[in-house]
C-alpha positions as CSV (number, residue, x, y, z in Angstrom):
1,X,0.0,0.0,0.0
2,X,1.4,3.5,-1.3
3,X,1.7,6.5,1.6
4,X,-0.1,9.4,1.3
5,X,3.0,11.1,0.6
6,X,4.2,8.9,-1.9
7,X,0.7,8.6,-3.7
8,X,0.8,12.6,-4.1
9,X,4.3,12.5,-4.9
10,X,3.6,9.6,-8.3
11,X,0.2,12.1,-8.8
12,X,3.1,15.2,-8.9
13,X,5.4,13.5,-11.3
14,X,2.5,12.1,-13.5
15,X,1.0,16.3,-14.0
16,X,4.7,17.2,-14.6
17,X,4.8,14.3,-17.7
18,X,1.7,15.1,-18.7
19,X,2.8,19.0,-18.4
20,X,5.9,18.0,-20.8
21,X,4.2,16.4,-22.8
22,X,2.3,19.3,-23.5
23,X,5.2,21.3,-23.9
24,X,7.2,19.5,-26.1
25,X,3.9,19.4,-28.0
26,X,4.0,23.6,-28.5
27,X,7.3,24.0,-27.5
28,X,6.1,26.7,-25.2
29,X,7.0,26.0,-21.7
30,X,9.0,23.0,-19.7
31,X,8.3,22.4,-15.7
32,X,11.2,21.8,-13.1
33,X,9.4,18.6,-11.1
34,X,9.1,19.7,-7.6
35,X,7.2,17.3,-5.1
36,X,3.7,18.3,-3.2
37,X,4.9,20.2,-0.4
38,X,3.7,21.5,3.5
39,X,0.8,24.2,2.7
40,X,1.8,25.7,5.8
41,X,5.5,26.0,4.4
42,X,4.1,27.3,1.2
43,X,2.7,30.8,2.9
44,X,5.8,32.6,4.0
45,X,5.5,34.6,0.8
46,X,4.5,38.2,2.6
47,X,3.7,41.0,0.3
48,X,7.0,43.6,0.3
49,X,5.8,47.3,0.9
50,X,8.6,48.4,-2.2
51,X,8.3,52.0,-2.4
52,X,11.3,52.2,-4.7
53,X,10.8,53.7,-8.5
54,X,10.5,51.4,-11.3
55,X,11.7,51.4,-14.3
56,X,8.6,50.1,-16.7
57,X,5.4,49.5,-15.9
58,X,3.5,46.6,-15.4
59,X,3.6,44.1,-18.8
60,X,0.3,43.5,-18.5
61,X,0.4,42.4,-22.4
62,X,2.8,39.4,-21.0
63,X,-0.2,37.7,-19.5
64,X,-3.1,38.9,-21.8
65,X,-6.3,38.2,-21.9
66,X,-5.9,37.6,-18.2
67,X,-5.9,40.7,-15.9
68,X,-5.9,41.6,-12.3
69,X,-9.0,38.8,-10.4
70,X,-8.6,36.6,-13.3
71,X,-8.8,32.7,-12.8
72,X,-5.4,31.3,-13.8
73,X,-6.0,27.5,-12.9
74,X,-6.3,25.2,-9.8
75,X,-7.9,27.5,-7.2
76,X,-5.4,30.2,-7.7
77,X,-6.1,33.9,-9.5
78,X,-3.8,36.9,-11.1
79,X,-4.1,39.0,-7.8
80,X,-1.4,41.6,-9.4
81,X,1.6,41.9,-11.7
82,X,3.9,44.3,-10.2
83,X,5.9,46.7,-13.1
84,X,9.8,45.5,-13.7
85,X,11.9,46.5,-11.4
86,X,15.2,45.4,-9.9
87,X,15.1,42.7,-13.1
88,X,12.1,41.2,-12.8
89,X,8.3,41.5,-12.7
90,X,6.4,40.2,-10.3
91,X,2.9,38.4,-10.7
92,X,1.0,37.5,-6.9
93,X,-1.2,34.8,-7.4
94,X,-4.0,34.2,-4.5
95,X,-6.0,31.6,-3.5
96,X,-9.5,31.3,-1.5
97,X,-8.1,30.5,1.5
98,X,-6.3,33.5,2.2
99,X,-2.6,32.5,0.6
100,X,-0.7,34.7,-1.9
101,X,2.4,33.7,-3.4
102,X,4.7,36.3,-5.6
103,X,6.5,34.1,-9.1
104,X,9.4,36.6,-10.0
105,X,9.0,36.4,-14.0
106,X,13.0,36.9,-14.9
107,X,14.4,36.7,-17.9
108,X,15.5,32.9,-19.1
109,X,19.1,33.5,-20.7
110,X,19.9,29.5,-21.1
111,X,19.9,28.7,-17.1
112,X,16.6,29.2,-15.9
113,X,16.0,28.6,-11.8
114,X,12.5,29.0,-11.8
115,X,9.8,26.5,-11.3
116,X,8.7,26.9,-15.1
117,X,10.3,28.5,-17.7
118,X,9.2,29.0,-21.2
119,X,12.0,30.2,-24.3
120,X,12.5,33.4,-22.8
121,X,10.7,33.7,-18.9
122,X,12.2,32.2,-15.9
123,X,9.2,31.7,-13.3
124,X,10.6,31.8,-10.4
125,X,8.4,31.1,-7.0
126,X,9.8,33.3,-4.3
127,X,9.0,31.2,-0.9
128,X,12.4,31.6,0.7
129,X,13.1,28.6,0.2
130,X,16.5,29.1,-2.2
131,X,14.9,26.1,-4.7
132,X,14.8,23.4,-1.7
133,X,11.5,23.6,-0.5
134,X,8.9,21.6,-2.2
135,X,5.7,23.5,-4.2
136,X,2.0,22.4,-3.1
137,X,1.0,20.8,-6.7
138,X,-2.0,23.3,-7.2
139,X,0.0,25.9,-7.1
140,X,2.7,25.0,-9.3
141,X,-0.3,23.6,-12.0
142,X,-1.1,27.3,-11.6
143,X,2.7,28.9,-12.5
144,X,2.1,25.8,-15.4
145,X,-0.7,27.6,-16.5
146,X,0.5,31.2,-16.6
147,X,3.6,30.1,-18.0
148,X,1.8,29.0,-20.8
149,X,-0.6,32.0,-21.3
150,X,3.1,33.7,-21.3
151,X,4.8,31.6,-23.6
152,X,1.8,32.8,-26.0
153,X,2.4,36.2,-25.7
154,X,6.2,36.3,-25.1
155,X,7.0,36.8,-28.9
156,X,4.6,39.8,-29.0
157,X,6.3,41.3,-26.1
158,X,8.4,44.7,-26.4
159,X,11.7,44.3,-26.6
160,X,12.1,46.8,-23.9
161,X,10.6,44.5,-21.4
162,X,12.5,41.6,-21.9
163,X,15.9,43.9,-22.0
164,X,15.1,45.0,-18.0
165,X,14.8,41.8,-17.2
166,X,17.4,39.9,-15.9
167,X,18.5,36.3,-15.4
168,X,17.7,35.2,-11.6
169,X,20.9,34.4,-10.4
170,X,22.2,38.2,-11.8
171,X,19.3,39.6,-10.0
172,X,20.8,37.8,-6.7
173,X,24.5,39.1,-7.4
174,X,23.1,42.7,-7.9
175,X,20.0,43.0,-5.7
176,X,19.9,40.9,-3.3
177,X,19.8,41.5,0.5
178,X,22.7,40.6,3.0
179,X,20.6,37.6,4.0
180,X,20.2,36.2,0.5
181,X,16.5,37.8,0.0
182,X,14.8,40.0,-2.9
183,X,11.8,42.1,-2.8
């Protein structure tokens, strides 16, 4: 008889096939396997009160048609998408139950750290975590599911954008804090 944990960890692995599969079907986006993870570990993602300037505005054409309340997938909606700044851009996604969780969209420059990544966006789920902690499935079918409505749009996007956008690990050299943390 399977454990629970190992029953959703097989249910993890068989949505990440089926969400290469897909992929490799459109070539649009690939998913770094990450096992179901502690929901309570999952909501250390506070929002930052960032009242530094920006340097462009939102890209809300990165994640068209969807806009701020939309329903991106899985229980989880497009609560914001912050302008670019510091590298990135950064989309909150919320739940029902109260939890938000911030995906730093970075640019993918060949060595993407994010949980998803598409041709040219690095997804990257900020949880302080530093890529070790594991993402509740939901969620990450979520970041799936944007990724893809990005990997749509990402040829259509101003080159501007994707020029202040920086790979993850620069943004970590350049902006991180002392204790390893960004915005």
């Amino acid at each position: 008889m399977l454990s629970r944990r190992a029953l959703i960890g097989k249910a993890a692995v068989g949505a990440a096939a089926t969400l290469a599969l897909g992929a490799a079907a459109t070539g649009v986006a690939r998913a770094v396997q990450t096992p179901a993870g502690d929901p309570e570990r999952d909501g250390r993602n506070a929002l930052p009160a960032d009242a530094e300037a920006t340097s462009l505005p939102p890209p809300w054409e990165l994640v068209s048609p969807l806009v701020a309340g939309s329903m991106v997938g899985h229980g989880w909606r497009l609560v914001d998408l912050g302008p670019v700044h510091h590298g990135a851009c950064v989309a909150t996604l919320a739940n029902a139950r109260g939890r938000a969780h911030r995906v730093h969209v970075c640019r993918n420059a060949g060595t993407p750290h994010g949980l998803i990544y598409t041709r040219r966006l690095d997804l990257v789920v900020m949880n302080e975590g530093r890529g070790e902690l594991p993402t509740e499935e939901g969620f990450g079918q979520a970041v799936a599911e944007l990724a893809h409505v990005m990997a749509a749009n990402e040829a259509r996007l101003p080159a501007a954008v994707v020029a202040e956008l920086l790979p993850h690990a620069e943004r970590l050299e350049r902006f991180a804090a002392a204790d390893g943390t960004l915005r």
